[in-house]
C-alpha positions in Angstrom: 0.0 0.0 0.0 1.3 3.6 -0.9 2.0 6.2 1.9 -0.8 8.5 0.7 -3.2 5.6 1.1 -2.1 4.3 4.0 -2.5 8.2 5.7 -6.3 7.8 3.8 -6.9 4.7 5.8 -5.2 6.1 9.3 -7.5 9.1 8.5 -11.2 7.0 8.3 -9.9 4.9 10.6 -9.6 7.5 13.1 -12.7 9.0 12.1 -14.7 6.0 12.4 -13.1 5.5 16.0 -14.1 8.9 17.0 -17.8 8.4 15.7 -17.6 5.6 17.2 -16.9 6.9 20.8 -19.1 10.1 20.1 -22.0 7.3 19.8 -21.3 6.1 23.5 -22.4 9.1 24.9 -25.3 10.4 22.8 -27.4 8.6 20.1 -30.5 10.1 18.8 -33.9 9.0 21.3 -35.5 8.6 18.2 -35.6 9.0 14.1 -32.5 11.5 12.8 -34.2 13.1 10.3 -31.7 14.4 7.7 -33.7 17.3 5.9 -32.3 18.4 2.6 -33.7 21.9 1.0 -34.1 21.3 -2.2 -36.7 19.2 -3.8 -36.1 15.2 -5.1 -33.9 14.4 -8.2 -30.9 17.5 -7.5 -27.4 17.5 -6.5 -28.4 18.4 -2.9 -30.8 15.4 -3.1 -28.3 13.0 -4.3 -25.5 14.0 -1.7 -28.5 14.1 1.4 -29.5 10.5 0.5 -25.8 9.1 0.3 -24.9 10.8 3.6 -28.0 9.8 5.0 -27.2 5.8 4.3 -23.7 5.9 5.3 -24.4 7.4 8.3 -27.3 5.0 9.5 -24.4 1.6 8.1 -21.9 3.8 10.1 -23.9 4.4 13.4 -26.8 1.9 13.5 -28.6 5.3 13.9 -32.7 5.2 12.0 -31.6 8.3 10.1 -34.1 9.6 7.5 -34.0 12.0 4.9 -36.5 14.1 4.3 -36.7 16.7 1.5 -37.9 20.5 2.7 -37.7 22.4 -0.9 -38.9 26.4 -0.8 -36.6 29.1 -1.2 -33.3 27.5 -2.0 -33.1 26.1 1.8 -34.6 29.0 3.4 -38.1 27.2 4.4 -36.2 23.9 5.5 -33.5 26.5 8.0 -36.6 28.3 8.9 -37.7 25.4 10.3 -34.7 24.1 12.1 -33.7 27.6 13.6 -37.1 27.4 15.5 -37.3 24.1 16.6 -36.0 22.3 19.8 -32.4 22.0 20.0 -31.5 18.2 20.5 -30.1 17.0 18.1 -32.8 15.2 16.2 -32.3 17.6 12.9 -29.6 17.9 10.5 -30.2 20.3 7.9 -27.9 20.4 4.5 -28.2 23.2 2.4 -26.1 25.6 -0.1 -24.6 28.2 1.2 -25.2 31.1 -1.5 -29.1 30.9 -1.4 -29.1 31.9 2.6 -26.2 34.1 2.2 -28.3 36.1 -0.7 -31.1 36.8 1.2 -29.6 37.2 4.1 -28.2 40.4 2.5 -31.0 41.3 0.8 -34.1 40.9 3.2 -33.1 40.3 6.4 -35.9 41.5 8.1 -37.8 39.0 6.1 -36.6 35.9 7.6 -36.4 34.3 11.0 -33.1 33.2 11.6 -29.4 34.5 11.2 -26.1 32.8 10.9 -26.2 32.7 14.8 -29.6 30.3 14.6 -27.7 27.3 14.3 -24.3 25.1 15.1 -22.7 24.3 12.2 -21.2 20.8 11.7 -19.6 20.2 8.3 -19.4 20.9 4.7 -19.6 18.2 1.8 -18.1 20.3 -1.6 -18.0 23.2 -3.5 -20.8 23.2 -6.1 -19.5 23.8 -9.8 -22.4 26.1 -10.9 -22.6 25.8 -14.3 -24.5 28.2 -17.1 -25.5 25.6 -19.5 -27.8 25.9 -22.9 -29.1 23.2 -25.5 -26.4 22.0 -27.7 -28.2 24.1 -30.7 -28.8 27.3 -29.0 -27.3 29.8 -31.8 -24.5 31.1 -29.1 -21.8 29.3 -27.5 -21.1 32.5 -24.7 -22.5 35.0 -22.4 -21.7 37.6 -25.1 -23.9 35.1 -27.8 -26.8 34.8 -25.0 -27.0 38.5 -24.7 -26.7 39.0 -28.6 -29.6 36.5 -28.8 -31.9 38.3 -26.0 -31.9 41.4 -27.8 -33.6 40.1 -31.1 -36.0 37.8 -28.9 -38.0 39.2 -26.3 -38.6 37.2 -23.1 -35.9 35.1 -23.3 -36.2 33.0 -20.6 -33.5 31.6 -18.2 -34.4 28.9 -15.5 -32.8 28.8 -12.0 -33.5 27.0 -8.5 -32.0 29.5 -6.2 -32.0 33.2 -6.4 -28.2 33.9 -6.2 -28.7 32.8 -9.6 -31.3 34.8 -10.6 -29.7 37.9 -9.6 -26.3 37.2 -10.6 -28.0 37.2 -13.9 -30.2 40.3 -13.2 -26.6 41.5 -13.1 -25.6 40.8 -16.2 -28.8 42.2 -18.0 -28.1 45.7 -16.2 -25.1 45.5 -17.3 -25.6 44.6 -21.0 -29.0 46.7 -21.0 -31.4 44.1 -22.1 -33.8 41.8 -20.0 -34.5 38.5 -19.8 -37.4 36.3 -18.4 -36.7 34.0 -15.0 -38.2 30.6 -14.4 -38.2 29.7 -10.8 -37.8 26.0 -10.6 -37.6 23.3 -7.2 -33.7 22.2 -8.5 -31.0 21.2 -11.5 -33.3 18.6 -13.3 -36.2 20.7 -13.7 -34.1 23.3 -15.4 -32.5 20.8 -17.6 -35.8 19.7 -18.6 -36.9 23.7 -19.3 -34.0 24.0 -21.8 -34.0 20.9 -23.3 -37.4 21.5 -24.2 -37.2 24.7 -25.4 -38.9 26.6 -22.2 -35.6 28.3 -21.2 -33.1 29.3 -23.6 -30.5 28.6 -21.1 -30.3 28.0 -17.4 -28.0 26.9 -14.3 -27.0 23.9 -13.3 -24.7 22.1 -10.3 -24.0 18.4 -12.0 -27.5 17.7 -13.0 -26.1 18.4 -16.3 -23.1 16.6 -17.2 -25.3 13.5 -18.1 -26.1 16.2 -20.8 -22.9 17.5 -21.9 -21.8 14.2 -22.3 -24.5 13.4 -24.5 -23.8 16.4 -26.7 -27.4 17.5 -26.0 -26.6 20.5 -24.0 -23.7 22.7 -23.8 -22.0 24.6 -20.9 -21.6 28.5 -22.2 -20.1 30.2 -18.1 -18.9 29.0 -15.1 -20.8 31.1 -12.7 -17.9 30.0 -9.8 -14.5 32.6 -9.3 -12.3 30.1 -11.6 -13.5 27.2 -14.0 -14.3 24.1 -13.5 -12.1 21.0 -13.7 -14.5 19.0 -15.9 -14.2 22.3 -18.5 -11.3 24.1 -18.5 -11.7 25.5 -21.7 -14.9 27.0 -20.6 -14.0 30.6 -19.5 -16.0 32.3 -16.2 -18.4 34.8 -16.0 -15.9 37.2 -15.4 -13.3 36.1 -18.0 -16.4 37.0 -20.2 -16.5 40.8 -19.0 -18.9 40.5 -15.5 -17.4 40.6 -12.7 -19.8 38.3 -10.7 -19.9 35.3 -9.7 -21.0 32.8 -6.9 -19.4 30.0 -5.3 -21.9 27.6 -3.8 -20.9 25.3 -0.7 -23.0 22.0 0.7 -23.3 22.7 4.5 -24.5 20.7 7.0 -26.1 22.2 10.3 -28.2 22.2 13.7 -30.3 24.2 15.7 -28.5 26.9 17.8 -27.9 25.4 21.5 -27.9 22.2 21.2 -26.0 20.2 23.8 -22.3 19.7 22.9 -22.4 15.5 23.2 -25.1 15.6 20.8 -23.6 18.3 18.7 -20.2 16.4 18.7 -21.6 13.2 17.7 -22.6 14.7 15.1 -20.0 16.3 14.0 -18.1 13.0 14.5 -20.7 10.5 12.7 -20.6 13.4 9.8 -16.9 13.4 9.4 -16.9 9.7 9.1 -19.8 9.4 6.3 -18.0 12.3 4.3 -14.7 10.7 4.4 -16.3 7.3 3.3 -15.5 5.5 0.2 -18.9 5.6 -0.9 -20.1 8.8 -0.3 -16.9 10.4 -1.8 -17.4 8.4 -5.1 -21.4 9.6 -5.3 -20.5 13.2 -4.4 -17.4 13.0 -7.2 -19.7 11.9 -10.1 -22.5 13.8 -9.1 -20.9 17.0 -8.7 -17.3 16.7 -10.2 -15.9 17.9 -7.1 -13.9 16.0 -4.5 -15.1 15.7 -0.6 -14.1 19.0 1.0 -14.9 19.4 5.1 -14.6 22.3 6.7 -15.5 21.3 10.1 -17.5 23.2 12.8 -14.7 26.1 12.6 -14.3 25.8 9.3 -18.0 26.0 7.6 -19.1 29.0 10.3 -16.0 31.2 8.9 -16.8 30.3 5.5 -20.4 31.8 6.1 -19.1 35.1 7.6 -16.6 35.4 4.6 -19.2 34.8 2.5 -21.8 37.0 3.7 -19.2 39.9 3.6 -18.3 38.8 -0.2 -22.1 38.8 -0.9 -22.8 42.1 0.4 -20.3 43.5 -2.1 -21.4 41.3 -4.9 -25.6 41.6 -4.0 -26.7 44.5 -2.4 -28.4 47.0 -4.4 
């Protein structure tokens, strides 16, 4: 066995030990319910579900996911911020649909980044700008071109960094386009493929697609490209200087007691660093495992939120 493997295996090992000895302390008095906040068939979907089955093979724990679509997470955190704090919720969500609103309409919600104990984070989401494979453009510049000569052009998203970001670039360019709100990746893939949405955003749904040679990826919305399409330049290579740079977080109501909220952390750490979830999150989302910790994902939030107030606020 190589060294790098063998530090891989010392690694889960040690993870497994931990949850492991987390589980002697605390273990759920009943269901776990593992609430996702998108809707079925989606990246977020596909990475709840995984985590979800590793982590009832890895603690014996009756773990259930549940999906709580409505507002790119914000119904499902809404939900979890004003609840008991013991443990018996896990929420995974994406990172840029709270931090948006956050900005935007505070006053409007019921929670803040203080509403909850954070406990890990999965991957960075490779959001993607995608359009069918005979869409008469091949880049942002092309889209905008095409807008011009055809009112309402329509673009489908799931979250509304997305939509904005994009609200952006029409400001920008001076035209305007239509939005199709949406519950997640496959029901915009569907949109544009059937000629609904002349283009739309996607976080893996698609590369079935671009694989295919039915659809074709024209941005990466993220800061730099993605590694399954280097020669496909950014949103700000193409002249906007936006972009968004979702994260898969995992996280728990304010307050709740530390051996609860450290088995969780633990059992977390243990699913995320298994074989199987890391293989589903890879194909899925063409992004390796990447966990942040506690530490980690609540700094990431407050980084973000600052970034996002620069990028968002009108």
């Amino acid at each position: 066995m190589s060294l790098k493997r063998t530090i891989a295996a010392i690694a889960a090992g040690a993870a497994m030990f931990a949850a492991g000895a987390a589980q002697a302390d605390w273990a759920p008095g009943g269901p776990l319910s593992l609430q996702i906040g998108f809707a079925a068939g989606g990246s977020t979907d596909t990475i709840g579900r995984i985590v979800a089955k590793v982590l009832r093979d890895q603690t014996g724990w009756n773990v259930v996911a549940e999906n709580k679509p409505g507002g790119g997470g914000i119904a499902m955190f809404t939900g979890i911020a004003n609840r008991p704090a013991d443990g018996s919720v896990v929420g995974l969500g994406v990172s840029m649909p709270i931090l948006v609103n956050l900005v935007t309409r505070p006053d409007k919600l019921d929670f803040d980044l203080d509403s909850f104990d954070y406990l890990a984070t999965a991957a960075r989401a490779q959001l993607a700008l995608v359009a069918r494979a005979d869409a008469p453009f091949d880049d942002v510049a092309g889209l905008i071109e095409y807008a011009k000569t055809h009112d309402g052009a329509a673009l489908a998203f799931d979250a509304k960094p997305q939509e904005l970001a994009m609200r952006k670039v029409a400001q920008m360019a001076g035209i305007k386009f239509q939005y199709l709100s949406t519950k997640g990746g496959s029901a915009n893939a569907k949109l544009i493929l059937g000629g609904q949405a002349i283009a739309g955003f996607e976080a893996g749904e698609h590369l079935p697609f671009l694989e295919s040679g039915e659809l074709k990826m024209i941005a990466s919305m993220n800061e730099s490209r993605h590694n399954y399409a280097p020669d496909t330049p950014t949103l700000p290579e193409q002249g906007f200087a936006i972009y968004v740079d979702p994260v898969f977080f995992f996280a728990t109501t304010a307050g709740t007691p530390e051996d609860a909220r450290e088995a969780l952390v633990a059992a977390l750490a243990a699913a995320l660093d298994s074989d199987e979830v890391r293989e589903v999150v890879g194909n899925t989302l063409k992004s390796p495992i990447v966990n942040m910790g506690p530490e980690g994902t609540r700094k990431m939030l407050d980084d973000g939120l600052a970034n996002v107030g620069q990028l968002f606020a009108q």
